[in-house]
C-alpha positions as a Markdown table, in Angstrom:
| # | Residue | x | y | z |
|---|---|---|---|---|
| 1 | Unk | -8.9 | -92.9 | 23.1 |
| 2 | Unk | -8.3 | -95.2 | 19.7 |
| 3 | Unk | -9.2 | -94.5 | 16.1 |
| 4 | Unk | -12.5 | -96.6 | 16.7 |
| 5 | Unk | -14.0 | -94.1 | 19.6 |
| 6 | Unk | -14.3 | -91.3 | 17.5 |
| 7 | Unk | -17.8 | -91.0 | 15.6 |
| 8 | Unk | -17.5 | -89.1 | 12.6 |
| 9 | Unk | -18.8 | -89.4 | 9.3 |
| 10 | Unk | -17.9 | -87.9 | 5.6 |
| 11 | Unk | -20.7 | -86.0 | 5.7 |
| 12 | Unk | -19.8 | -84.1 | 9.1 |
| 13 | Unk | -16.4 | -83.3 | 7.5 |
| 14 | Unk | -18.2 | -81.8 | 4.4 |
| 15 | Unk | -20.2 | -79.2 | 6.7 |
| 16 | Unk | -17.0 | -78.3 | 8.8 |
| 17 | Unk | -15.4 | -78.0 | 5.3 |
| 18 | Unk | -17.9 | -76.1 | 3.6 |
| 19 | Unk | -18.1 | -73.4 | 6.8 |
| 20 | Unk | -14.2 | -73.3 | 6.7 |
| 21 | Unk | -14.7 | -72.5 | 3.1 |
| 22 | Unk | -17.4 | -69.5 | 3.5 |
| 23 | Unk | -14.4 | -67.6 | 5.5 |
| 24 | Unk | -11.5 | -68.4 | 4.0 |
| 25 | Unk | -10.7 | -70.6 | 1.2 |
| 26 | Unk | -7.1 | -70.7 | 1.5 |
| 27 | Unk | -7.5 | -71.7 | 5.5 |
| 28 | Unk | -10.0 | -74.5 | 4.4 |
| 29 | Unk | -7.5 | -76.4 | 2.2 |
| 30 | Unk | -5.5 | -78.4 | 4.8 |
| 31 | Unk | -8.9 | -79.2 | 6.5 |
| 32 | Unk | -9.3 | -83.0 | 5.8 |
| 33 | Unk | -12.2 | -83.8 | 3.3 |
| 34 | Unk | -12.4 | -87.3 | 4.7 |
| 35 | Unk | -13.1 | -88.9 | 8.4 |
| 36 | Unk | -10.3 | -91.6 | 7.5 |
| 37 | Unk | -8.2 | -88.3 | 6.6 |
| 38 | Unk | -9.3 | -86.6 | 9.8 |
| 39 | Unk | -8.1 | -89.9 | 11.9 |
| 40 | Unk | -4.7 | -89.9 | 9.8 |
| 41 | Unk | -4.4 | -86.5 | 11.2 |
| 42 | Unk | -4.9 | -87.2 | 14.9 |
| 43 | Unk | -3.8 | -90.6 | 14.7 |
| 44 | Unk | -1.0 | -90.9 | 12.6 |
| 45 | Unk | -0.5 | -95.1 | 12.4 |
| 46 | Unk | -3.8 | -97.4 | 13.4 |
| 47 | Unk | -4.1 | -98.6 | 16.8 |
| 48 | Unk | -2.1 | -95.7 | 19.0 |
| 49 | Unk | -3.1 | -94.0 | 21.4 |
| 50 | Unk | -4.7 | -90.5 | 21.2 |
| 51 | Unk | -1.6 | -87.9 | 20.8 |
| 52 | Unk | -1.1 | -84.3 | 22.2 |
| 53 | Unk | -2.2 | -81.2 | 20.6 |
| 54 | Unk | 1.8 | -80.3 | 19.6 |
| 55 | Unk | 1.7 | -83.7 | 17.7 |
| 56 | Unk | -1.6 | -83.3 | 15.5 |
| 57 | Unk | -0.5 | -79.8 | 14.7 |
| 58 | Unk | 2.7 | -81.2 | 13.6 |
| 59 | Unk | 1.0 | -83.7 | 11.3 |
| 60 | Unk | -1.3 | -81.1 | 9.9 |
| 61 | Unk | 1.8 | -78.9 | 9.1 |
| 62 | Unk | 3.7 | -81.5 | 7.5 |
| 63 | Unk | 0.5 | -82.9 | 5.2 |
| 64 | Unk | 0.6 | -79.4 | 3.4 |
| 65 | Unk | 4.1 | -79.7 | 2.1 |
| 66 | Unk | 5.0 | -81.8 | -1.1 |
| 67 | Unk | 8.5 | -82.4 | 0.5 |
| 68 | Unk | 9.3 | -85.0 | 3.1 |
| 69 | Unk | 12.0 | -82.7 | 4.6 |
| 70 | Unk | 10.5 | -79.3 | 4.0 |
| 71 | Unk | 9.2 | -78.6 | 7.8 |
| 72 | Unk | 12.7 | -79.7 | 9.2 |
| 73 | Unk | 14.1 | -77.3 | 6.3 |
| 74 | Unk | 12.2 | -74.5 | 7.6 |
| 75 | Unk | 12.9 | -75.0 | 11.1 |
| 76 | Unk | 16.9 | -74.5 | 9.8 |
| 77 | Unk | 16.5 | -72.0 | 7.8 |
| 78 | Unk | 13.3 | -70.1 | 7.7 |
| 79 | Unk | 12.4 | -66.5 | 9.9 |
| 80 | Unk | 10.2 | -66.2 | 12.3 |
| 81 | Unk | 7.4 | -64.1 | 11.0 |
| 82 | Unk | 5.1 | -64.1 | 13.7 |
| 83 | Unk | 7.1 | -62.7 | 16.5 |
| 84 | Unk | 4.9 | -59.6 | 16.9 |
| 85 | Unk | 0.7 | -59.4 | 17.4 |
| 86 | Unk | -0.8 | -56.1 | 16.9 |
| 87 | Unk | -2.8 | -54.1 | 19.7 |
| 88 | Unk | -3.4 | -51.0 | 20.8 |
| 89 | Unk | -0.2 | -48.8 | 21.8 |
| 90 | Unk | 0.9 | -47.4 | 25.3 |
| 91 | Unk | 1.7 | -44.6 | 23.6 |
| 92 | Unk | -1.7 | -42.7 | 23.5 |
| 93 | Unk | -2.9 | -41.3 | 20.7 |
| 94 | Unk | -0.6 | -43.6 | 18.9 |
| 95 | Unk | -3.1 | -45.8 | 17.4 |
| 96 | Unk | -1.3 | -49.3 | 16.7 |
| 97 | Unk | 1.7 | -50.8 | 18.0 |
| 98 | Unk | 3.5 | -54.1 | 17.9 |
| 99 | Unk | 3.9 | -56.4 | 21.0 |
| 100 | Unk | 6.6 | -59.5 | 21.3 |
| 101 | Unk | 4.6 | -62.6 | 21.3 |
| 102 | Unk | 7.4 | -64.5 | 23.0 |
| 103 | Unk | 10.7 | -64.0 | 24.3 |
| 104 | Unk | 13.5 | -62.1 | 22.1 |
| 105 | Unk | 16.4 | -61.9 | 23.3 |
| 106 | Unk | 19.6 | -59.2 | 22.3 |
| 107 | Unk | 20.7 | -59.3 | 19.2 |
| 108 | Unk | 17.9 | -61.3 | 17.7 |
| 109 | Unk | 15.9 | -60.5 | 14.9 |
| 110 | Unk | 12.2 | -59.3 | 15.9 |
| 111 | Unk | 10.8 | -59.4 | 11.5 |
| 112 | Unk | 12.3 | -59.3 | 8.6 |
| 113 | Unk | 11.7 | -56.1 | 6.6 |
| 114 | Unk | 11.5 | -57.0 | 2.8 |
| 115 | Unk | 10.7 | -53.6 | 1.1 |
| 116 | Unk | 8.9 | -52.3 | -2.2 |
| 117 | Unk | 11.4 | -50.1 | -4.0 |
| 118 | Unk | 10.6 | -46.9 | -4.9 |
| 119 | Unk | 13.0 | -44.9 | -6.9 |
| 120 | Unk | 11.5 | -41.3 | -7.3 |
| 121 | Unk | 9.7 | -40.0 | -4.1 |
| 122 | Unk | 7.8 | -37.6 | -6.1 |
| 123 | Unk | 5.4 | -40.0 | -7.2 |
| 124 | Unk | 4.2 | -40.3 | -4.2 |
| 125 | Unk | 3.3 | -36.7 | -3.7 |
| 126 | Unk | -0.9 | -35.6 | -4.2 |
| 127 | Unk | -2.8 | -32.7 | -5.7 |
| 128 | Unk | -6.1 | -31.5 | -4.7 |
| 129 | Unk | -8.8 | -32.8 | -7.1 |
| 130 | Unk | -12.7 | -32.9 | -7.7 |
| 131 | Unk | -14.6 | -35.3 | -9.7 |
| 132 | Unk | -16.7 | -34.3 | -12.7 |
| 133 | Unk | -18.3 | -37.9 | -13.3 |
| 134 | Unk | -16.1 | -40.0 | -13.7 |
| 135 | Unk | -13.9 | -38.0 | -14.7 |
| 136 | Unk | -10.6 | -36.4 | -11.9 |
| 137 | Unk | -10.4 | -32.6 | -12.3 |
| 138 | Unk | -7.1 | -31.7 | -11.0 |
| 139 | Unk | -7.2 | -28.3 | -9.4 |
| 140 | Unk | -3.6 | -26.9 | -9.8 |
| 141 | Unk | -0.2 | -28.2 | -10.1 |
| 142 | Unk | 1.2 | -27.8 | -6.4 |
| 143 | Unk | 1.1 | -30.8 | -5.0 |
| 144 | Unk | -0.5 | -30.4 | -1.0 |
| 145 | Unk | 0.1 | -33.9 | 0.3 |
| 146 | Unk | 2.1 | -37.4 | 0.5 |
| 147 | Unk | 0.2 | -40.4 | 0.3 |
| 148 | Unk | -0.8 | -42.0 | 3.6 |
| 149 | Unk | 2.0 | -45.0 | 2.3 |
| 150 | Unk | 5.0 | -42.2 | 2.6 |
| 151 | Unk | 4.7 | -42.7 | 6.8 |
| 152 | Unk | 5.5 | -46.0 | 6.8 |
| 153 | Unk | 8.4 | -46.2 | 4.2 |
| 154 | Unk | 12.1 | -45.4 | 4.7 |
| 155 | Unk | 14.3 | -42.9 | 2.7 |
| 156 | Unk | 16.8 | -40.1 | 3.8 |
| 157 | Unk | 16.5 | -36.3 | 2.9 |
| 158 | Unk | 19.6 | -36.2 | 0.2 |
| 159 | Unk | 18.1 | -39.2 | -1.9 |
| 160 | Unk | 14.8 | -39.3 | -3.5 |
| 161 | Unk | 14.5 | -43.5 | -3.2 |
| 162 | Unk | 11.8 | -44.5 | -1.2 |
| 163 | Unk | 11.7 | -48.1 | 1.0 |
| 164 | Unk | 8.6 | -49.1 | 1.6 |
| 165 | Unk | 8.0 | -52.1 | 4.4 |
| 166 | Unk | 6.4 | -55.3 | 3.3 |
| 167 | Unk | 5.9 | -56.7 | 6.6 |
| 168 | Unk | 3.9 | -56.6 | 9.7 |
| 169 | Unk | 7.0 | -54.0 | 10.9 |
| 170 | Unk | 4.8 | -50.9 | 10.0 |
| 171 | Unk | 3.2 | -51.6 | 13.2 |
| 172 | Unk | 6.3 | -51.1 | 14.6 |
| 173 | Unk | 5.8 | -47.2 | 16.5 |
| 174 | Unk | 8.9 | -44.5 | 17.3 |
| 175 | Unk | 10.9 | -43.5 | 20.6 |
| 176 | Unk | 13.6 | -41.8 | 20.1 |
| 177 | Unk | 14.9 | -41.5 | 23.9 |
| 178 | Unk | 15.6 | -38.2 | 23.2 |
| 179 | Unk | 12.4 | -36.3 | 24.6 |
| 180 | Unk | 12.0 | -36.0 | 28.8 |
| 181 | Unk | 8.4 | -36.0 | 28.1 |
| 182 | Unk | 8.0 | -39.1 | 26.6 |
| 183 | Unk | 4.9 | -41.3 | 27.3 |
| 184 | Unk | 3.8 | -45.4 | 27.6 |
| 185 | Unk | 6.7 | -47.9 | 27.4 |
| 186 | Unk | 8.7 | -45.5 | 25.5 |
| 187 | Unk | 10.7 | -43.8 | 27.8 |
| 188 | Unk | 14.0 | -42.4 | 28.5 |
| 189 | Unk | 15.6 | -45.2 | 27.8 |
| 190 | Unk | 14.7 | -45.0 | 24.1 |
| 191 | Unk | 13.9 | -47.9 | 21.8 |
| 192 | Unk | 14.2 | -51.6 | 22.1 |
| 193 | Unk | 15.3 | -52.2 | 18.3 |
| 194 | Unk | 17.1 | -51.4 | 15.7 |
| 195 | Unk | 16.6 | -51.6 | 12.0 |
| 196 | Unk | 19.8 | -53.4 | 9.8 |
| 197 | Unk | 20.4 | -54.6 | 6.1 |
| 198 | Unk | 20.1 | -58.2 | 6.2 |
| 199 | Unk | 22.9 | -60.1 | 5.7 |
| 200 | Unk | 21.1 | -64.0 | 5.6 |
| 201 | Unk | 19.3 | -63.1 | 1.8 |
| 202 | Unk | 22.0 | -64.9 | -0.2 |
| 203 | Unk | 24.1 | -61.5 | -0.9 |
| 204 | Unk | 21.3 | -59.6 | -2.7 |
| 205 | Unk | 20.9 | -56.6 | -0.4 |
| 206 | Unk | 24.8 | -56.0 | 0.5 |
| 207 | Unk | 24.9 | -56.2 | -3.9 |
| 208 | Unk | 22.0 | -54.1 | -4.4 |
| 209 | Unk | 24.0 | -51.4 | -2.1 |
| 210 | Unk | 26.4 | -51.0 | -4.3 |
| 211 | Unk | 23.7 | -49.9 | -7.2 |
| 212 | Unk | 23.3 | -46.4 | -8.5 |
| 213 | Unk | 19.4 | -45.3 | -7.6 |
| 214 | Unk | 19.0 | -45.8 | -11.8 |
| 215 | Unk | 20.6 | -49.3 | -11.5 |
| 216 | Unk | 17.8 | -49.8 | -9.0 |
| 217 | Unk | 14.8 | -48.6 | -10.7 |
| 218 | Unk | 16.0 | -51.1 | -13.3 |
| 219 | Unk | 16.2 | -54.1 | -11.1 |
| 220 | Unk | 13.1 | -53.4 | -10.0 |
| 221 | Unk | 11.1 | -52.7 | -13.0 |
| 222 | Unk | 12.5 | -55.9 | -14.5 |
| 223 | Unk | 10.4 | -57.8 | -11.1 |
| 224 | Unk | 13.6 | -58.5 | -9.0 |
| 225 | Unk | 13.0 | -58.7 | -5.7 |
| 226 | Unk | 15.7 | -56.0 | -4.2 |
| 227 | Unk | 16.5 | -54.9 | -0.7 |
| 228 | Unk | 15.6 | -56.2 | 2.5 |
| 229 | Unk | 16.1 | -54.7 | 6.4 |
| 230 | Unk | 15.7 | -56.4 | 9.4 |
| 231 | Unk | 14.4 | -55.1 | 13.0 |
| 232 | Unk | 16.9 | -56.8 | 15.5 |
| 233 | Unk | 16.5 | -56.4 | 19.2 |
| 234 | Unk | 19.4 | -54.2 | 21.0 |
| 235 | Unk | 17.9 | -55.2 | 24.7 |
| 236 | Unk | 16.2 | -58.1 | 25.7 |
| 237 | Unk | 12.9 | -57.8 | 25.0 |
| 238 | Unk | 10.1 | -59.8 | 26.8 |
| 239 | Unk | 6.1 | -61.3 | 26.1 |
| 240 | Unk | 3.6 | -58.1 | 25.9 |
| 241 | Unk | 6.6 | -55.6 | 25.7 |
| 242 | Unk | 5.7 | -53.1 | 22.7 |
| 243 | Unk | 8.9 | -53.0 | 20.6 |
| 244 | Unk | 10.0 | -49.2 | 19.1 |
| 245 | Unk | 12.6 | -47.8 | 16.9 |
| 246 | Unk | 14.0 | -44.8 | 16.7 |
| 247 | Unk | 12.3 | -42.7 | 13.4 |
| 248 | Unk | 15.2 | -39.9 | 13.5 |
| 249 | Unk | 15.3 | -36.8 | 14.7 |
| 250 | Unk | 14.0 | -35.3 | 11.4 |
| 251 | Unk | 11.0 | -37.2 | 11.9 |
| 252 | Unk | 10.7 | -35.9 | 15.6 |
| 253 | Unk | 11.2 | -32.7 | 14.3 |
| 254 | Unk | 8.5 | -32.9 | 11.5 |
| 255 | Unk | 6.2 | -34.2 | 14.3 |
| 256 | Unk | 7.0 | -31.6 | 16.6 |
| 257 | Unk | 6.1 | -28.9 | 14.1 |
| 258 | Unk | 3.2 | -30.4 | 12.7 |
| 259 | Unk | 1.6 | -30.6 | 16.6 |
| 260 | Unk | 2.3 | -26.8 | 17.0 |
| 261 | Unk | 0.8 | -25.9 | 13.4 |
| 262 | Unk | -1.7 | -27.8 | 12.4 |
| 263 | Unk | -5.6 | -26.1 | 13.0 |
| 264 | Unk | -8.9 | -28.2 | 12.1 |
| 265 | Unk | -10.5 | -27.7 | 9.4 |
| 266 | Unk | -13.1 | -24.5 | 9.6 |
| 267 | Unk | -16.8 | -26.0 | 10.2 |
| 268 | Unk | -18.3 | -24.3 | 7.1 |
| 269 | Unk | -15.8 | -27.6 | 5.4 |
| 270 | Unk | -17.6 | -30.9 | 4.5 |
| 271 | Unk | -15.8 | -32.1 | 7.3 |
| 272 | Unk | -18.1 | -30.3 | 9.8 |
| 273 | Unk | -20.3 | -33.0 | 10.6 |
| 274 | Unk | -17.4 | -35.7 | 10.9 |
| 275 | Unk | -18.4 | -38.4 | 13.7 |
| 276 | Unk | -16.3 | -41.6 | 14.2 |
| 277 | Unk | -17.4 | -44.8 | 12.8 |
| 278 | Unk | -17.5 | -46.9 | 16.3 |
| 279 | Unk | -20.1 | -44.1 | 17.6 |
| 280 | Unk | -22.4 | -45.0 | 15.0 |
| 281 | Unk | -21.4 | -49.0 | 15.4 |
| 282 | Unk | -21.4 | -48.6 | 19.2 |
| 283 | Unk | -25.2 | -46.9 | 19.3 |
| 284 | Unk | -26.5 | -49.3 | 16.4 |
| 285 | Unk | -28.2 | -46.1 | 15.0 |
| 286 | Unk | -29.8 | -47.8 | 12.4 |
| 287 | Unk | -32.5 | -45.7 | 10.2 |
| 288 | Unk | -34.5 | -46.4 | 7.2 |
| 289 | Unk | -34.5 | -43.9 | 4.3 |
| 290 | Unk | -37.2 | -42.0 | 5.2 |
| 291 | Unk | -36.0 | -41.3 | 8.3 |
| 292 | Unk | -33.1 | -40.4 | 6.5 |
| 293 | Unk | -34.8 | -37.2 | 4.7 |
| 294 | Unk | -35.0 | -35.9 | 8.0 |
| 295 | Unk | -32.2 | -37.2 | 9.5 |
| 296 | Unk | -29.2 | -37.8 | 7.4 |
| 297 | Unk | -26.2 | -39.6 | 8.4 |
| 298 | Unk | -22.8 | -37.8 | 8.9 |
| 299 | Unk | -21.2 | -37.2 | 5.9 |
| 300 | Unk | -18.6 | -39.3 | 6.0 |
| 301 | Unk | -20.7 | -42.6 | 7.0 |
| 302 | Unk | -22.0 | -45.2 | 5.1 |
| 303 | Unk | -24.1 | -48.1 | 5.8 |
| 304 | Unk | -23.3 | -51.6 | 5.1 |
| 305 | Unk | -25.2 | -55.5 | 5.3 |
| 306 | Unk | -24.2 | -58.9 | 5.1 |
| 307 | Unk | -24.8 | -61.0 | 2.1 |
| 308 | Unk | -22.8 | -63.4 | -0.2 |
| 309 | Unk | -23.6 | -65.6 | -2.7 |
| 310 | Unk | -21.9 | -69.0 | -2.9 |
| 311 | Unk | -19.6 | -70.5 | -5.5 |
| 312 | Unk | -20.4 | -73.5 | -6.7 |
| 313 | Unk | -17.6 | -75.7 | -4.6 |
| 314 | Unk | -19.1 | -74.3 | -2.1 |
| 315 | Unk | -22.4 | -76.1 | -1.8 |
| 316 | Unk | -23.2 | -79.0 | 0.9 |
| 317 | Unk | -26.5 | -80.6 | -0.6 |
| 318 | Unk | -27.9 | -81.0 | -3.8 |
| 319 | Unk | -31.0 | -78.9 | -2.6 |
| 320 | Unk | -29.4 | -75.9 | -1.9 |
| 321 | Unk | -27.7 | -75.7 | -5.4 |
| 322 | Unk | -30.9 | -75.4 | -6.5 |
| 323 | Unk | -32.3 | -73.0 | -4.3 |
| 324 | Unk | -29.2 | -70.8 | -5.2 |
| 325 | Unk | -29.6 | -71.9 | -8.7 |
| 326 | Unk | -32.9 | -70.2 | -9.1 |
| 327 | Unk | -31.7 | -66.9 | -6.7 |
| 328 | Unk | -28.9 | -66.8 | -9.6 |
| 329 | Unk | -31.3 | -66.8 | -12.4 |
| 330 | Unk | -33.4 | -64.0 | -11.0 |
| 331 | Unk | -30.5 | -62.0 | -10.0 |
| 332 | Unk | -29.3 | -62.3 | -14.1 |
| 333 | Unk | -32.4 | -61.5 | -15.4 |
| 334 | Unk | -34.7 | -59.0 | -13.5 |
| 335 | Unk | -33.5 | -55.5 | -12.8 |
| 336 | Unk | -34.3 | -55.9 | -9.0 |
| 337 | Unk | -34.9 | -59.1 | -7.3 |
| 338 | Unk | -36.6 | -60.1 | -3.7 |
| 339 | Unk | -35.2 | -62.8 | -1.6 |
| 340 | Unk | -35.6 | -63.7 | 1.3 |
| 341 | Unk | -32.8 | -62.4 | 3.9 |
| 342 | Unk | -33.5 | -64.5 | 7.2 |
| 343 | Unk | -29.5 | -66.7 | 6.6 |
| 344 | Unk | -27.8 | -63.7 | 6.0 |
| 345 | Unk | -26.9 | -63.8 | 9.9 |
| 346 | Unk | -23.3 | -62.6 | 10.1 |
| 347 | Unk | -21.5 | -63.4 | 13.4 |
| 348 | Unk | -18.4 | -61.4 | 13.0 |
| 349 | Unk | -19.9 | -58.3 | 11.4 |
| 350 | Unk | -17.8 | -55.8 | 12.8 |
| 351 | Unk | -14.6 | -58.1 | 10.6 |
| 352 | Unk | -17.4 | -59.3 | 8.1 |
| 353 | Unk | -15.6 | -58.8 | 4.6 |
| 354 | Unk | -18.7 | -60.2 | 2.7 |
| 355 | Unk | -20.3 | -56.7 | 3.2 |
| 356 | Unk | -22.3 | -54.4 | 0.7 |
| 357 | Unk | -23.4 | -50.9 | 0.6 |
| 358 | Unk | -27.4 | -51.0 | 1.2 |
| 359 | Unk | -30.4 | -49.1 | 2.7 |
| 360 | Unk | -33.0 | -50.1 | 5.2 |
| 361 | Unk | -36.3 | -50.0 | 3.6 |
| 362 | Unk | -38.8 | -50.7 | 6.6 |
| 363 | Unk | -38.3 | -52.3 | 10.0 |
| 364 | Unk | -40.3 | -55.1 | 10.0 |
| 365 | Unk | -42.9 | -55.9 | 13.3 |
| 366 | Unk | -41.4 | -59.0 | 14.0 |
| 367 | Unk | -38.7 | -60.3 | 15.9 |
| 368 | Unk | -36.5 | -63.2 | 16.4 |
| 369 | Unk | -35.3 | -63.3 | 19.9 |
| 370 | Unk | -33.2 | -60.5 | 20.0 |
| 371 | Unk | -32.5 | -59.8 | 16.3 |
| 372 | Unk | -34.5 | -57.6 | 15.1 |
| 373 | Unk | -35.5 | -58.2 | 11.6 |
| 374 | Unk | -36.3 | -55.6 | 8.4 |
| 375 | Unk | -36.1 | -55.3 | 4.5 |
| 376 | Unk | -32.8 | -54.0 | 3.1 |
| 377 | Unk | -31.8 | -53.1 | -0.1 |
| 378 | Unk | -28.5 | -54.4 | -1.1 |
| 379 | Unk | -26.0 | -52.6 | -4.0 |
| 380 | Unk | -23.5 | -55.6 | -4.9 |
| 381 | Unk | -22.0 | -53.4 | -7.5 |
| 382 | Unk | -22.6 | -50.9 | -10.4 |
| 383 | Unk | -23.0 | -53.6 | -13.0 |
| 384 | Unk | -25.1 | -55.9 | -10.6 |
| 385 | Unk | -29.2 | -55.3 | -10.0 |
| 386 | Unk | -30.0 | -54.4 | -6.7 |
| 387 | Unk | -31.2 | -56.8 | -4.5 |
| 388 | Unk | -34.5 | -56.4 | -1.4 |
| 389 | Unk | -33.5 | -58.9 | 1.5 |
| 390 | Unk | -37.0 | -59.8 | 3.3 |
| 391 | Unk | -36.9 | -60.8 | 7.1 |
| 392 | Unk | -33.8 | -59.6 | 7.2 |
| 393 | Unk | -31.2 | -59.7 | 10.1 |
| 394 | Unk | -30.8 | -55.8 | 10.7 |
| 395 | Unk | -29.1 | -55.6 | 14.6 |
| 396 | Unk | -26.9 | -58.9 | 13.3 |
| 397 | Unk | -26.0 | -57.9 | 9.8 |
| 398 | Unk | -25.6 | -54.3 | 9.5 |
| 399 | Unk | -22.7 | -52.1 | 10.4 |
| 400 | Unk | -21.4 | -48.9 | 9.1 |
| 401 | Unk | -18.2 | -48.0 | 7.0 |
| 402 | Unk | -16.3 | -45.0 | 6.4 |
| 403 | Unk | -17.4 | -43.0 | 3.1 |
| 404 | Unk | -14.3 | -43.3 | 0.8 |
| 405 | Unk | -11.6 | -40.5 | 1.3 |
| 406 | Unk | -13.6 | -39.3 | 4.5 |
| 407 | Unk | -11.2 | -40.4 | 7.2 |
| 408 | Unk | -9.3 | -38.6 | 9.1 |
| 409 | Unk | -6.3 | -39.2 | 7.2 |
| 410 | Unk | -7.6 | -37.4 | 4.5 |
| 411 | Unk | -7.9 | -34.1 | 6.7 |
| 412 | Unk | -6.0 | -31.0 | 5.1 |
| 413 | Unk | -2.5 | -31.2 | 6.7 |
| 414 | Unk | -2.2 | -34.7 | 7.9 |
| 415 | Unk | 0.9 | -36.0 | 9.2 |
| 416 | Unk | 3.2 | -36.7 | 6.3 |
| 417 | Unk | 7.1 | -38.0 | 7.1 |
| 418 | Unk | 9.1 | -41.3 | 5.9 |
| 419 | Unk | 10.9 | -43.1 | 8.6 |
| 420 | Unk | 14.6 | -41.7 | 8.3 |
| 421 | Unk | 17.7 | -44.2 | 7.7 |
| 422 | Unk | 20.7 | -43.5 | 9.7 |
| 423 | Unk | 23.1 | -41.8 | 7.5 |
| 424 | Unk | 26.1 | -44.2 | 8.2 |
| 425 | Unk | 23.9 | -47.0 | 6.7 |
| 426 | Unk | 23.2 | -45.2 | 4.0 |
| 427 | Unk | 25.2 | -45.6 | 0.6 |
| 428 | Unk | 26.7 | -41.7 | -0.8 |
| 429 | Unk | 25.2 | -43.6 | -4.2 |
| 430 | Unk | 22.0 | -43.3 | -3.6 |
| 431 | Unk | 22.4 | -39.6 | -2.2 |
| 432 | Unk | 20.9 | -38.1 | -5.5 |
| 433 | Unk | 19.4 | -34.8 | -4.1 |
């Protein structure tokens, strides 16, 4: 196949664009904006022959760099971010975990860890609170919590700096090798990795390890960038192998007391009626609000629809600026507006990010194949009017979200413990406890 066999037009490349565009905006900017562009992708020079997939990708890559030499300069120099893919772990009950992608062998790095410096722990702790309005009421002045952020940050018991990973690492799960009962791939021969200090960053870490904790704090309020780990293989690891480190036996031992004490929470709490998202997702339970007076939604659920409203790069032809146009106009001036909701069809809802809280007002008679259509009632915001969707998609468009703070990780006496750094690596500096 030549240049001259493939039949595509500007305006084809404008649609492909503009759909592109509707998911992700940064994605859509290599996309070519011209056919001749698209053919100087897969072609490269006029008159050869069609080339393999490696080779268009490799043009692609290198027409989003300003530098001729900037691909081969990351091939030399750069890390290899996207040796893990995240899935669910062998470990059940785990939640998460990280898989290899491809092959790692001993000794090699799995991801680099950069970390967000936190100097005082404490400010991570959490007091119980009510709202009055707008206003936070805080109850007392013992804390009862960490944030959520605390179990996936690093720190040792004599120090009260906090390390906090930056990378796709946090999926990483633990297995110490220490336990005869241990369960999935971690077993007793314990983890596969190992976390380090980084040695390829130009010197910063090894001559940030040298810093008082206050010489940190510093640094990092100034906007340096500061310390950096690195999870490095100690075994070979292989394709679809989940990859652990070991937390510490402080951890182990935190977990180990928090399985024995921990008791739900009594069913006279609001979180009696608790039901997991997916159920709700899974049955598409959808009801309009007056079956909602009888039969209210768990507390902690919320529904959610499809919309968005284009910006104005985003448009194809001239006639659907207008129509937009004149949706605008309404939406700025009346204090609820009705539209009609039939090509708010999302096909990804249960990933959807364009998605508002809203309320089914009536199912309506008819259908569309299998989508059954209704009028919704969209909230874009509190400074935005609401907004009735006729014909709308309901069994394409509408999912359900956790209420804010209703999760389970909000439960009185979650799981609360920072990943603990080996006390060898650890500078007698930063031991300020």
């Amino acid at each position: 196949m030549h240049q001259e066999d493939i039949e595509v037009t500007d305006d084809v490349i404008r649609i492909i664009t503009s759909v592109v565009q509707t998911y992700n905006k940064r994605v859509s900017q290599p996309v070519p904006h011209t056919a001749t562009e698209l053919k100087s992708y897969i072609f490269g020079a006029p008159d050869t022959p069609m080339p393999s997939a490696e080779e268009m990708e490799e043009r692609l890559a290198r027409s989003t760099v300003k530098r001729p030499d900037a691909v081969n300069w990351i091939r030399e120099h750069g890390l290899c971010l996207d040796n893990l893919r995240p899935g669910n772990s062998t470990i059940p009950g785990a939640g998460r975990g990280a898989f290899a992608k491809r092959f790692l062998p001993k000794e090699s790095m799995v991801v680099p860890v950069p970390l967000l410096n936190i100097p005082d722990k404490i400010s991570m702790l959490m007091y119980p609170y009510t709202f009055e309005g707008d206003d936070v009421n805080v109850l007392h002045e013992d804390p009862d919590s960490y944030q959520l952020l605390v179990n996936y940050c690093f720190s040792h018991t004599d120090s009260s700096l906090m390390l906090c990973s930056q990378s796709n690492s946090l999926l990483i799960n633990h297995c110490g090798g220490r336990s005869k009962d241990s369960e999935g791939e971690c077993d007793d021969n314990g983890p596969n990795a190992r976390v380090k200090w980084t040695e390829w960053d130009g010197g910063i870490t090894s001559d940030w390890l040298n810093k008082t904790v206050d010489e940190i704090k510093e640094l990092t309020e100034n906007g340096h960038r500061g310390l950096m780990l690195e999870v490095v293989a100690t075994r070979d690891i292989y394709p679809g192998e989940e990859v652990f480190i070991d937390y510490g036996v402080e951890w182990e031992e935190s977990w180990r007391r928090h399985i024995e004490e921990w008791e739900p929470p009594e069913t006279e709490d609001s979180w009696h009626n608790y039901v997991p998202v997916r159920d709700l997702i899974n049955s598409a339970d959808f009801r309009t609000l007056d079956e909602l007076k009888e039969n209210p939604y768990p507390s902690n659920i919320q529904m959610f629809c499809y919309y968005y409203r284009k910006e104005k790069e985003d448009y194809v032809e001239d006639e659907d600026r207008e129509e937009e146009e004149e949706e605008e106009e309404e939406l700025e001036y009346n204090e609820t507006v009705e539209i009609s909701g039939e090509k708010f069809v999302s096909h990804f809802i249960d990933t959807e990010k364009s998605i508002y809280p809203c309320d089914i007002m009536e199912w309506d008679i008819t259908t569309s194949g299998s989508i059954a259509s209704g009028i919704v009632r969209i909230h874009p915001s509190e400074t935005t009017p609401e907004i009735i969707l006729i014909n709308y998609p309901v069994t394409k468009s509408v999912t359900f979200r956790m209420r804010p703070y209703t999760s389970d990780q909000f439960l009185p006496g979650t799981f609360r413990q920072f990943i603990g750094i080996n006390d060898d690596m650890f500078p007698d500096s930063w031991k300020n406890y």
